[in-house]
Structures are given as structure tokens and as C-alpha cells.
C-alpha positions as protocol buffer text, in pm:
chain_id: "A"
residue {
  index: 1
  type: UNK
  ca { x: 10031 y: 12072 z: 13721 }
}
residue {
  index: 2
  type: UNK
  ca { x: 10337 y: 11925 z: 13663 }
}
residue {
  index: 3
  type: UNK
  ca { x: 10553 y: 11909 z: 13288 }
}
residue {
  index: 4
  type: UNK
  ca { x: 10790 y: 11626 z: 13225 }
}
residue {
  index: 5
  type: UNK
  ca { x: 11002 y: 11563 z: 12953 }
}
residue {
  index: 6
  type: UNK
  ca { x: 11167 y: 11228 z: 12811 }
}
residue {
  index: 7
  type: UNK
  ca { x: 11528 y: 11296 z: 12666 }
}
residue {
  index: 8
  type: UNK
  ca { x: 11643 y: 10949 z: 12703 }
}
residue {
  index: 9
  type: UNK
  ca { x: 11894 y: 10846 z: 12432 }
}
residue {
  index: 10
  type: UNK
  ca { x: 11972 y: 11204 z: 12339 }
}
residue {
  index: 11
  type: UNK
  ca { x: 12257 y: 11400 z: 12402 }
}
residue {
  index: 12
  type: UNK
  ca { x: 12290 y: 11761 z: 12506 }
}
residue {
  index: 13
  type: UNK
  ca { x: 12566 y: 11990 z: 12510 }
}
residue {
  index: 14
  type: UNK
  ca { x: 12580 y: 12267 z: 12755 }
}
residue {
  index: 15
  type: UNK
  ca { x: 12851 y: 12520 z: 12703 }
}
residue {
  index: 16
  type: UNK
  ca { x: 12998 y: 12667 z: 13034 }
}
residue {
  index: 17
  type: UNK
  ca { x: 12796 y: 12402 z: 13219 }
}
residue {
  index: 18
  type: UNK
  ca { x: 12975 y: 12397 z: 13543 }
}
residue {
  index: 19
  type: UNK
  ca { x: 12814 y: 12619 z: 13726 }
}
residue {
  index: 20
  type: UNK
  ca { x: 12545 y: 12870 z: 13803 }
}
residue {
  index: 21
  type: UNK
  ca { x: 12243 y: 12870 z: 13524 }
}
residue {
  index: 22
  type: UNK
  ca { x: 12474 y: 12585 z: 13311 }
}
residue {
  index: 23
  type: UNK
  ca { x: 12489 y: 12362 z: 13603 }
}
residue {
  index: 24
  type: UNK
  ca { x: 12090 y: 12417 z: 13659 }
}
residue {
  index: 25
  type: UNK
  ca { x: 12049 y: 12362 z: 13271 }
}
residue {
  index: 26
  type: UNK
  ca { x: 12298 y: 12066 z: 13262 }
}
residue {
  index: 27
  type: UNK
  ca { x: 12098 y: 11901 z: 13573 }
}
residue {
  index: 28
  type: UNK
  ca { x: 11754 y: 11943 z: 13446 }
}
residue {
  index: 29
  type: UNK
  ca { x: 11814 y: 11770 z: 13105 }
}
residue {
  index: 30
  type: UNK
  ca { x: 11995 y: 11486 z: 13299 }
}
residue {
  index: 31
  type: UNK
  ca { x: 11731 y: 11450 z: 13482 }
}
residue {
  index: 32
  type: UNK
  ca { x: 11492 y: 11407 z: 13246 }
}
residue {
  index: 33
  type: UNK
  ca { x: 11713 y: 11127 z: 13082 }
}
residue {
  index: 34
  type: UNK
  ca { x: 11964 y: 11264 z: 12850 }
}
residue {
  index: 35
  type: UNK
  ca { x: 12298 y: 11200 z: 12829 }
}
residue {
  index: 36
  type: UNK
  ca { x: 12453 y: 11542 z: 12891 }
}
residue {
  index: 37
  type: UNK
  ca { x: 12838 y: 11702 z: 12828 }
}
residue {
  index: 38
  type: UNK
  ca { x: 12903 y: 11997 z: 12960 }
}
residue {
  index: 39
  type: UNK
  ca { x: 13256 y: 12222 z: 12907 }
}
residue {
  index: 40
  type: UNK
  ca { x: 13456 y: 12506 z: 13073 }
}
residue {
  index: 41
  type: UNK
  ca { x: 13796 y: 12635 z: 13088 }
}
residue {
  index: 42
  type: UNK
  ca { x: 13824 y: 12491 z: 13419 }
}
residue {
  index: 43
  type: UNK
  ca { x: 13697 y: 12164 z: 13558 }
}
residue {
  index: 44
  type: UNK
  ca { x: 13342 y: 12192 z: 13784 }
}
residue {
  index: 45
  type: UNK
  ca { x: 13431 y: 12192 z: 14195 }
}
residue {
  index: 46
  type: UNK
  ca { x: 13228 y: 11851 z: 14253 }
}
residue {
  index: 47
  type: UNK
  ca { x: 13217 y: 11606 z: 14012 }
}
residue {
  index: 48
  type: UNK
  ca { x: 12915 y: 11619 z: 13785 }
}
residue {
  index: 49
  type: UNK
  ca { x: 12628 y: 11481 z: 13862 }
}
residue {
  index: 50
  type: UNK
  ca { x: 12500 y: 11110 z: 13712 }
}
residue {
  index: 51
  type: UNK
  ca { x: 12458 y: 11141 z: 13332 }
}
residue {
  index: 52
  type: UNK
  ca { x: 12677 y: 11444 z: 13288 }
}
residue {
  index: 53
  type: UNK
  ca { x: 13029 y: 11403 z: 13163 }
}
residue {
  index: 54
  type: UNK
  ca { x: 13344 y: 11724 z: 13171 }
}
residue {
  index: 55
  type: UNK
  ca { x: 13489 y: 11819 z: 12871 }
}
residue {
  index: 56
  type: UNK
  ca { x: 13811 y: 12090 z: 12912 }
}
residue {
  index: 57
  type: UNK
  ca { x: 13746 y: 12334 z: 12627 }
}
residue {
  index: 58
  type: UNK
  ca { x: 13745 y: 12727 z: 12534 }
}
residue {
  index: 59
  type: UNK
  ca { x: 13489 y: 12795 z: 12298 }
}
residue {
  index: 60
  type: UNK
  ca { x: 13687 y: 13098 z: 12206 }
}
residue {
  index: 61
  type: UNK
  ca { x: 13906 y: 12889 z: 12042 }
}
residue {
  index: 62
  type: UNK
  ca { x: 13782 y: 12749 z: 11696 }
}
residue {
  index: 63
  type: UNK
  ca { x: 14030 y: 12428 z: 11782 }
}
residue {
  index: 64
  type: UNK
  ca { x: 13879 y: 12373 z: 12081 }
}
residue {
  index: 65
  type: UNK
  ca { x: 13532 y: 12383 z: 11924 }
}
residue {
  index: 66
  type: UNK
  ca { x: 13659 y: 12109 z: 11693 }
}
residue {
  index: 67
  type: UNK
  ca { x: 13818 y: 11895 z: 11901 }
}
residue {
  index: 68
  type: UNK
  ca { x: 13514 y: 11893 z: 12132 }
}
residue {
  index: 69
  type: UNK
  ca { x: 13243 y: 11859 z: 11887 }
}
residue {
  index: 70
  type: UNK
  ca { x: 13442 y: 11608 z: 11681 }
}
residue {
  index: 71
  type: UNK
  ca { x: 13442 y: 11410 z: 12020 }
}
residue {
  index: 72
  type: UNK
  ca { x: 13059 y: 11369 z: 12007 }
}
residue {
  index: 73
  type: UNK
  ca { x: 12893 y: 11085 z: 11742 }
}
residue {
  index: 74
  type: UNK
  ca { x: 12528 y: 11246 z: 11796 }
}
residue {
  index: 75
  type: UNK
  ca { x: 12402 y: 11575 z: 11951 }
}
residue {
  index: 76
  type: UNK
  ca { x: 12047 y: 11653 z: 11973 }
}
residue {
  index: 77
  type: UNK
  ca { x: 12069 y: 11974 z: 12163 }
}
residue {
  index: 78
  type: UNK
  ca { x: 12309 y: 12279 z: 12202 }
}
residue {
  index: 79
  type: UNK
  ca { x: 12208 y: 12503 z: 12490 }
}
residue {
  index: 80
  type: UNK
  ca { x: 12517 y: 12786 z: 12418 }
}
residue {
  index: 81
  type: UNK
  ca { x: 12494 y: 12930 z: 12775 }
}
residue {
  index: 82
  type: UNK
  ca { x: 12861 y: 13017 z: 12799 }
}
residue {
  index: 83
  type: UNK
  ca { x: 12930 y: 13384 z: 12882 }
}
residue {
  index: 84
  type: UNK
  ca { x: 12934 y: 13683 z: 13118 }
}
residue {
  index: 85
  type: UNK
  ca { x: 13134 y: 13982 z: 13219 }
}
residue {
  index: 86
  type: UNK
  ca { x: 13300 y: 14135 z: 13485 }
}
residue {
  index: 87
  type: UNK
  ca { x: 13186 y: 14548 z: 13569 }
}
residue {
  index: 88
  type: UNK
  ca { x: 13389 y: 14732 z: 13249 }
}
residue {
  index: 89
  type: UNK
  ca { x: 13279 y: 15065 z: 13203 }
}
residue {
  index: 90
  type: UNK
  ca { x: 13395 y: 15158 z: 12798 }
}
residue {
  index: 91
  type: UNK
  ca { x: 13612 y: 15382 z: 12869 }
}
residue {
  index: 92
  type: UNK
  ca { x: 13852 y: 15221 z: 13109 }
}
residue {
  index: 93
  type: UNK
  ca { x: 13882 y: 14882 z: 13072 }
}
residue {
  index: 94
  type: UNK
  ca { x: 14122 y: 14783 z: 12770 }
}
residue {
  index: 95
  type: UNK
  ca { x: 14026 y: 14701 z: 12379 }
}
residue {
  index: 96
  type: UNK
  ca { x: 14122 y: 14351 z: 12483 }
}
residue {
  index: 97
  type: UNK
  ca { x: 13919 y: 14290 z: 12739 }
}
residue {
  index: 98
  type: UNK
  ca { x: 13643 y: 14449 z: 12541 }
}
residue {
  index: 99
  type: UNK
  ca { x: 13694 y: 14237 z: 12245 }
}
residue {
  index: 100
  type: UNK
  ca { x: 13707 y: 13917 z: 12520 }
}
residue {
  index: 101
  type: UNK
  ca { x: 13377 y: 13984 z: 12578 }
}
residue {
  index: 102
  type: UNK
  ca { x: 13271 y: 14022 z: 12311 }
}
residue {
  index: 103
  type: UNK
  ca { x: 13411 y: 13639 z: 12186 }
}
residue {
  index: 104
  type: UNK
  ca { x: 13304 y: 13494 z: 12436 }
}
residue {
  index: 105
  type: UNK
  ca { x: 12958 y: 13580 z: 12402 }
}
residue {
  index: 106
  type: UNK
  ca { x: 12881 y: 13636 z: 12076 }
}
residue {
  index: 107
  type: UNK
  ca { x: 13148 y: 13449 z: 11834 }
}
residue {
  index: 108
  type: UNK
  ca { x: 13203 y: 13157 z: 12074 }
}
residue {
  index: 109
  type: UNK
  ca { x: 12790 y: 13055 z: 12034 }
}
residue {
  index: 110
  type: UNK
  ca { x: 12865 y: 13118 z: 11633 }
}
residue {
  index: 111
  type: UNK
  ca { x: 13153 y: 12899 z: 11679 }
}
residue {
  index: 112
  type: UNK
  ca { x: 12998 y: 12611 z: 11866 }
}
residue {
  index: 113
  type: UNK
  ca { x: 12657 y: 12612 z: 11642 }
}
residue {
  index: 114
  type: UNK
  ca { x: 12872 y: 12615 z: 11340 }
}
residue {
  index: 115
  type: UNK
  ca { x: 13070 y: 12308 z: 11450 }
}
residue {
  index: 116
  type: UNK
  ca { x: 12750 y: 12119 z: 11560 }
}
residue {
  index: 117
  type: UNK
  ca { x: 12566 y: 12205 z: 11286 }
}
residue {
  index: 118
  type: UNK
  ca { x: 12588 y: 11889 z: 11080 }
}
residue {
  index: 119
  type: UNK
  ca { x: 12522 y: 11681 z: 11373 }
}
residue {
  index: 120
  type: UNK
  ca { x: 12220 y: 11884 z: 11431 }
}
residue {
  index: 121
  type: UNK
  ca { x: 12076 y: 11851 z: 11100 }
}
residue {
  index: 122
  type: UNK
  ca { x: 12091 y: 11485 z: 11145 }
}
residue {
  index: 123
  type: UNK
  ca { x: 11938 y: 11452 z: 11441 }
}
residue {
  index: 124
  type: UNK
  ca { x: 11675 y: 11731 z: 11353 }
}
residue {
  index: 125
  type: UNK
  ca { x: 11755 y: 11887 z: 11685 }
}
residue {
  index: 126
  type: UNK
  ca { x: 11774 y: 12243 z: 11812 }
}
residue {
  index: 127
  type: UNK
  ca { x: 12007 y: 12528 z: 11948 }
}
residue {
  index: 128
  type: UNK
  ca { x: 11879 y: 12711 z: 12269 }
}
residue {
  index: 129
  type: UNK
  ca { x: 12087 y: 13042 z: 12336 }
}
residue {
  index: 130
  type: UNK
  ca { x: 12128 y: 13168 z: 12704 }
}
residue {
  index: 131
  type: UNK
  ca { x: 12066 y: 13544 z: 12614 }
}
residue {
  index: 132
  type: UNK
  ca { x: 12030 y: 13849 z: 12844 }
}
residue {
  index: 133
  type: UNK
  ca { x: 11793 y: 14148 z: 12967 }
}
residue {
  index: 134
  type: UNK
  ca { x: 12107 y: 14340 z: 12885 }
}
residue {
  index: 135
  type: UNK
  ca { x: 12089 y: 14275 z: 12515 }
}
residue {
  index: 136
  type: UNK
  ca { x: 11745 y: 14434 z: 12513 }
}
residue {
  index: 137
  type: UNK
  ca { x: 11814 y: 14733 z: 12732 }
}
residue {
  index: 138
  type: UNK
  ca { x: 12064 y: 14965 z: 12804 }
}
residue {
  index: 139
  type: UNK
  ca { x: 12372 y: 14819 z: 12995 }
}
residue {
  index: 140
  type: UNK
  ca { x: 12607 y: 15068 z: 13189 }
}
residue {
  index: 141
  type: UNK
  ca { x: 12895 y: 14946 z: 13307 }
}
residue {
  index: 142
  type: UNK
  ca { x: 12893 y: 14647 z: 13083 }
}
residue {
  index: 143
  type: UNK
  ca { x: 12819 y: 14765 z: 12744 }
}
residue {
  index: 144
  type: UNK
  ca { x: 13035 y: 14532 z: 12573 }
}
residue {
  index: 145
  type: UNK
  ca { x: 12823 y: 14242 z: 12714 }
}
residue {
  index: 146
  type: UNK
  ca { x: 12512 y: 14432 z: 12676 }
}
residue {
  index: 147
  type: UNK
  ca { x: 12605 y: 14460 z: 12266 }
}
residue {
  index: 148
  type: UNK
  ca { x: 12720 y: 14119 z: 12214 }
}
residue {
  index: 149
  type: UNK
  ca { x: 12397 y: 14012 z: 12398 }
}
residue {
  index: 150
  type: UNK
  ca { x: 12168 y: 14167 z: 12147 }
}
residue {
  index: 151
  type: UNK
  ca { x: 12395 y: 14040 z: 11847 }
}
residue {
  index: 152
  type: UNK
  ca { x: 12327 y: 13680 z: 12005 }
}
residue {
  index: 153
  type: UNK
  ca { x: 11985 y: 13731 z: 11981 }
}
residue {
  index: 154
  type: UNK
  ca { x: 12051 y: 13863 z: 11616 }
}
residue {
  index: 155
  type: UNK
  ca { x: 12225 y: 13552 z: 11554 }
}
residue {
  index: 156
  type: UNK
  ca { x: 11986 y: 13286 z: 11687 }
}
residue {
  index: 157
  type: UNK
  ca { x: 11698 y: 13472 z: 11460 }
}
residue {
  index: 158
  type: UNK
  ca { x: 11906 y: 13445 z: 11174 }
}
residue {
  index: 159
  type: UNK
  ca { x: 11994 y: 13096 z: 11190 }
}
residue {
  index: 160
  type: UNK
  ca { x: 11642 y: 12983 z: 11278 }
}
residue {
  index: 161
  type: UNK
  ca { x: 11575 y: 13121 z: 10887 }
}
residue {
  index: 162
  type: UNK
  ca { x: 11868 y: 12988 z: 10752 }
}
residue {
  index: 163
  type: UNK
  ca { x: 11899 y: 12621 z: 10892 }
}
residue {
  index: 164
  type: UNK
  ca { x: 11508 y: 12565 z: 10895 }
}
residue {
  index: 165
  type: UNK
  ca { x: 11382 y: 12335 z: 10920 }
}
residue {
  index: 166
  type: UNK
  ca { x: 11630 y: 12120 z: 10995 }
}
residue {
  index: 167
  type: UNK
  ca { x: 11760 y: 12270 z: 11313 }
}
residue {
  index: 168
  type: UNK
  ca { x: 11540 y: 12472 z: 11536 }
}
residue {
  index: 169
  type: UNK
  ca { x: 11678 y: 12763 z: 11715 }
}
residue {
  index: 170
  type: UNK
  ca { x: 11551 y: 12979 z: 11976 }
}
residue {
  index: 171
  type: UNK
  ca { x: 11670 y: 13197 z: 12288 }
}
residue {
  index: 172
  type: UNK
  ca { x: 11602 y: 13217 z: 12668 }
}
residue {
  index: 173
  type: UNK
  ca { x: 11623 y: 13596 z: 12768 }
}
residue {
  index: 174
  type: UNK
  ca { x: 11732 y: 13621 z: 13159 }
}
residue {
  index: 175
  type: UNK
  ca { x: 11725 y: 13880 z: 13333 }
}
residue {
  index: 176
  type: UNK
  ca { x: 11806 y: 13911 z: 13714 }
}
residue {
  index: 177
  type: UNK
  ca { x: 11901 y: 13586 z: 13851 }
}
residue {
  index: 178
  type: UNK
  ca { x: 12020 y: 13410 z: 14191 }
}
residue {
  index: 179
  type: UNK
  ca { x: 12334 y: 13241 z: 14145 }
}
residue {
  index: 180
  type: UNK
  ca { x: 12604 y: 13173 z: 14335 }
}
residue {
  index: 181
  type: UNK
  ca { x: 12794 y: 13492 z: 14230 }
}
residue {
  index: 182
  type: UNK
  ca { x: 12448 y: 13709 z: 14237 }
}
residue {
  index: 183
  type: UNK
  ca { x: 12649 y: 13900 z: 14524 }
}
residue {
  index: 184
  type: UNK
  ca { x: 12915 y: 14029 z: 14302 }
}
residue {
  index: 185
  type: UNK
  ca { x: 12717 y: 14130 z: 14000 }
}
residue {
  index: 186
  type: UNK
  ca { x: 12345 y: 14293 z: 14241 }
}
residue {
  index: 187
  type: UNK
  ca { x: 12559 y: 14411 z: 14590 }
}
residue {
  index: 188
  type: UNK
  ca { x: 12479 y: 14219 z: 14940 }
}
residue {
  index: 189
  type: UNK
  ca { x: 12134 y: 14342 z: 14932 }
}
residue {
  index: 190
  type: UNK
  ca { x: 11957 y: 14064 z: 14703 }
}
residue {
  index: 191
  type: UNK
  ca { x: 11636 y: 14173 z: 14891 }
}
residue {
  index: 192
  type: UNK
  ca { x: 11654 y: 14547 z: 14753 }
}
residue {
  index: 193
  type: UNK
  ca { x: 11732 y: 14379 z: 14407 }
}
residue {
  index: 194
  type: UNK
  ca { x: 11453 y: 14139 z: 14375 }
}
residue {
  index: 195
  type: UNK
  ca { x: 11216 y: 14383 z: 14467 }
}
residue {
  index: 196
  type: UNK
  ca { x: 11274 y: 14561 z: 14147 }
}
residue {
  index: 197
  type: UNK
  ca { x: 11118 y: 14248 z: 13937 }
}
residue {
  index: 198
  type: UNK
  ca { x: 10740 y: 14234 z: 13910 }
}
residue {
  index: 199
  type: UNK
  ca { x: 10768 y: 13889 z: 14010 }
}
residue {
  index: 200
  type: UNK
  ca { x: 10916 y: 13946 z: 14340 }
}
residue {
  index: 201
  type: UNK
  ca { x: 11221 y: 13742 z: 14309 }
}
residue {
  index: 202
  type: UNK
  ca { x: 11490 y: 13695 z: 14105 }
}
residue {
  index: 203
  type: UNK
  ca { x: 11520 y: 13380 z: 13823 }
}
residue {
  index: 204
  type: UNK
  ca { x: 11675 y: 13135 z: 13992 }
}
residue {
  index: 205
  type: UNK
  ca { x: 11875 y: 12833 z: 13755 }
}
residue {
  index: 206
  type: UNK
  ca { x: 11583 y: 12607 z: 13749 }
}
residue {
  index: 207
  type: UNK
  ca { x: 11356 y: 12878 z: 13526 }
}
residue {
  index: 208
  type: UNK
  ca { x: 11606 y: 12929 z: 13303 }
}
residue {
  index: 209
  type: UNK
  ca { x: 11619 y: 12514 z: 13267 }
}
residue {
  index: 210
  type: UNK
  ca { x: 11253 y: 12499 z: 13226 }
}
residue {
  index: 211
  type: UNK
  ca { x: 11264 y: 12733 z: 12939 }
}
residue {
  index: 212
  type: UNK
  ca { x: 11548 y: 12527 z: 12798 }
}
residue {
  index: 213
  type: UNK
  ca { x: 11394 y: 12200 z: 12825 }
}
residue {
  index: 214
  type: UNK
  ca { x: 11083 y: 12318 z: 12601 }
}
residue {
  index: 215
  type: UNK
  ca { x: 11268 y: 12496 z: 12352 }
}
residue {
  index: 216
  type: UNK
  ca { x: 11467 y: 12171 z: 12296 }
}
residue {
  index: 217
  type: UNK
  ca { x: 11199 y: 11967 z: 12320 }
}
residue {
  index: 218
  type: UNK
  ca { x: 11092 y: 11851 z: 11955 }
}
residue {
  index: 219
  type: UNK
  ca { x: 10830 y: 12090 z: 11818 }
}
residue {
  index: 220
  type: UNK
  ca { x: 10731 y: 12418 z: 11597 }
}
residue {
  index: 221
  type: UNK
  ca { x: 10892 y: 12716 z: 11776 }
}
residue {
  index: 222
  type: UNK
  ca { x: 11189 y: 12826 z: 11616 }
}
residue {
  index: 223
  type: UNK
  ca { x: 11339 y: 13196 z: 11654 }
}
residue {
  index: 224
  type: UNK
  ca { x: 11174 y: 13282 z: 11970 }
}
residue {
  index: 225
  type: UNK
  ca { x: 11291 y: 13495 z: 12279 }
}
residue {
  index: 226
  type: UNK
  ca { x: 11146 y: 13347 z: 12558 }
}
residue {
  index: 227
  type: UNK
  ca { x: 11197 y: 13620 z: 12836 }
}
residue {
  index: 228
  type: UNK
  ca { x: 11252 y: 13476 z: 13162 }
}
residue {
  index: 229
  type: UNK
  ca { x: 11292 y: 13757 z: 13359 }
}
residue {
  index: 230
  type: UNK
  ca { x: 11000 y: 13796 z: 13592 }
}
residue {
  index: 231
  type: UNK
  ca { x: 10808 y: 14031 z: 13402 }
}
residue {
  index: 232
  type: UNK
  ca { x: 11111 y: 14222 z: 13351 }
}
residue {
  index: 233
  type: UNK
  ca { x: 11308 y: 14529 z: 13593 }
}
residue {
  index: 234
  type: UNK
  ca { x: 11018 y: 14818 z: 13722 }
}
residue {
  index: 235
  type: UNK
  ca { x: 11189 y: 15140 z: 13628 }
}
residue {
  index: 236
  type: UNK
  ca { x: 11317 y: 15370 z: 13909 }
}
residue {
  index: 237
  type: UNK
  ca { x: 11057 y: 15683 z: 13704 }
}
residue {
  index: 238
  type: UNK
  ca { x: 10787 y: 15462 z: 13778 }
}
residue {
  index: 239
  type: UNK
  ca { x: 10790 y: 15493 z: 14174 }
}
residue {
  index: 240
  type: UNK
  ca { x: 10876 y: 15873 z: 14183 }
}
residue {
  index: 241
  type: UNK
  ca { x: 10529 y: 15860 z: 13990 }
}
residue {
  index: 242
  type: UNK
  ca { x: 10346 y: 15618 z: 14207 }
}
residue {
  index: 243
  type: UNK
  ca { x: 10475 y: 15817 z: 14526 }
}
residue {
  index: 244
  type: UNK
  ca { x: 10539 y: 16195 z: 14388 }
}
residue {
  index: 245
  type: UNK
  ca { x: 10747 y: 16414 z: 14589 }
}
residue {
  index: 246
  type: UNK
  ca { x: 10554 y: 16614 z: 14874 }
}
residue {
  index: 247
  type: UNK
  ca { x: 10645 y: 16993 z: 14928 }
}
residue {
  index: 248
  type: UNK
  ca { x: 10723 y: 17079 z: 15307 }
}
């Protein structure tokens, strides 16, 4: 069975759209039709693809919101997928780059959804936020992420309540997923790390699009998780008790 989607005449925004699960999230709606903006700090390495226009912006920066927002004379979508962080245990890596993190994603979606709100409202479209496994579990290493993860998802329940029904808003929960930096954040074994998801394999950018193009897609469903994460990440515990121990 196959699921298509019309977005012709509409126009999506895709934070941090360049590359990895953006660039799979920017494709997908261009592909079904839309017209489709994407915006980084940095310009993409190939020039987008047809239908998707580059926008230089940091959505840290409330000016930069504006000016990139104000740019735009209809929006039917916002898929805030902007984020990420490098390894930071707490207690080494500085307040700043804590409080980075932390901006980027968690006030920068608050920013951008803020700013598009009224354009929203008129087109009685929706918010999709790129959320994370890590903002449902614990997160070593990257508990700054981890914490502004689960306020995201805070924050897209929230204003599902208070900007229904105008605006819908939901979230897309991912959880292990092949990009083209999977290397740096799993090791060089990807093997070894998608045999830890039920599924068998890790999300690649094209799940996380599907999930994005139905949330957007005009309907009921407003402050959902959809967890795309392959029925999730089998605990170590759980093979020490499938395979116990043997005494010599």
C-alpha cells in the first residue's frame, strides 16, 4: 500500500533543513508539492533540491526569527527540526555550552512557533516538532539535550491546548537514526547499534518524513508523540536475562 499526500500551494518551513533528518523532511514535502524553505546557520553543500529555497538564519536569535518569518506571506506548516548536541558530560563542558543547547533546542522551537503563529492561525495549519528518545529516557553524556528534549515535548503539548484549534501541534519522537553523522554520535559499528532496536535497523530520514507529512497533513490529531524509533532501544538487563550467566 502506498500513502500520498497533496501539499501543492502550501508552504512549509523546515528549521535546520540542510541536512540529515531536515533535508529528508524538506525533500519529502517537496515532493509531494509544497513549496518548501528551509534555514541554517550555514548554507546546504548542494543546492537544494526543486521546490526548496535557503534562507541564512539562527533561530537562536529572536531577530533572525523575525526577519525570516516576516519574509514569508503564508505558512501552512512548521516542522521545528533544528537541534542536536555534541558528547557534553555535565560536569565538564562549560555553563555556556550547556545553556547553547539548551536554546537551540528548546527556546529556538518557542521562538520560531511564536513568530509563525499568526500565519498559522490563518492558514489553520500545524507545528510538527522533531523531538528525541533522549527526552523520554535517561541521556548520559548529553543531559542538557536530553532535558531540553523533554521540555520540547512539554512545549508542543502545551501549545496544542492553547492555540486549538486553530493551529495543530504535534511531535515526532526519534530515536536511533542513520544519518550522515550516525558515525560520530553510535561509533563505526552501526551494525552493533542497530541491533539494539526491535526493528532491526535504525530510522533512517525518510521515517521521520513520513511521520511529518501526516502530522501536517490537515486533520484531528493534535498533541501527539508519534515515536519513531523502531519499537524503541532493548535494554542491555534484558539479554543478561534471556542468556543468564553459566557457572564453570
Amino acid at each position: 500500500m502506498t500513502v500520498t499526500y497533496d501539499y501543492t500551494d502550501r508552504t512549509v518551513l523546515v528549521t535546520g533543513g540542510t541536512k540529515g533528518i531536515g533535508a529528508g523532511i524538506a525533500a519529502a514535502f517537496a515532493a509531494a508539492g509544497a513549496r518548501v524553505v528551509v534555514c541554517a546557520r550555514t548554507p546546504p553543500p548542494t543546492v537544494p533540491g526543486p521546490g526548496v529555497g535557503f534562507v541564512r538564519a539562527d533561530v537562536r536569535d529572536p531577530a533572525d526569527v523575525e526577519r525570516l518569518l516576516s519574509g514569508l506571506d503564508r505558512l501552512d506548516v512548521v516542522v521545528n527540526n533544528a537541534g542536536g548536541s555534541p558528547y557534553a558530560p555535565l560536569a565538564d563542558a562549560s555553563p555556556r555550552l550547556h545553556a547553547r543547547i539548551v536554546e537551540l533546542n528548546l527556546v529556538a522551537p518557542l521562538l520560531v512557533s511564536r513568530q509563525a503563529y499568526p500565519l498559522l492561525r490563518a492558514a489553520a495549519g500545524a507545528i510538527v516538532m522533531i523531538g528525541s528518545a533522549s527526552g523520554a529516557r535517561p541521556s548520559p553524556g548529553t543531559s542538557a539535550y536530553g532535558a531540553a528534549k523533554a521540555g520540547l515535548h512539554h512545549l508542543a503539548r502545551c501549545l496544542a491546548a492553547e492555540w486549538a484549534p486553530e493551529v495543530r501541534v504535534n511531535t515526532v519522537v526519534v530515536g536511533l537514526a542513520a544519518t550522515e553523522n550516525a558515525a560520530a554520535h553510535y561509533g563505526p559499528d552501526p551494525a552493533a547499534v542497530a541491533a539494539t532496536v526491535p526493528a532491526g535497523r535504525m530510522a533512517t530520514p525518510a521515517d521521520v518524513a513520513a511521520a511529518c507529512l501526516w502530522l501536517a497533513a490537515p486533520g484531528y490529531v493534535t498533541g501527539a508523540e508519534v515515536h519513531v524509533h523502531g519499537g524503541g532501544e532493548t535494554p542491555a538487563w534484558s539479554r543478561l536475562v534471556a542468556h543468564p550467566p553459566r557457572n564453570p
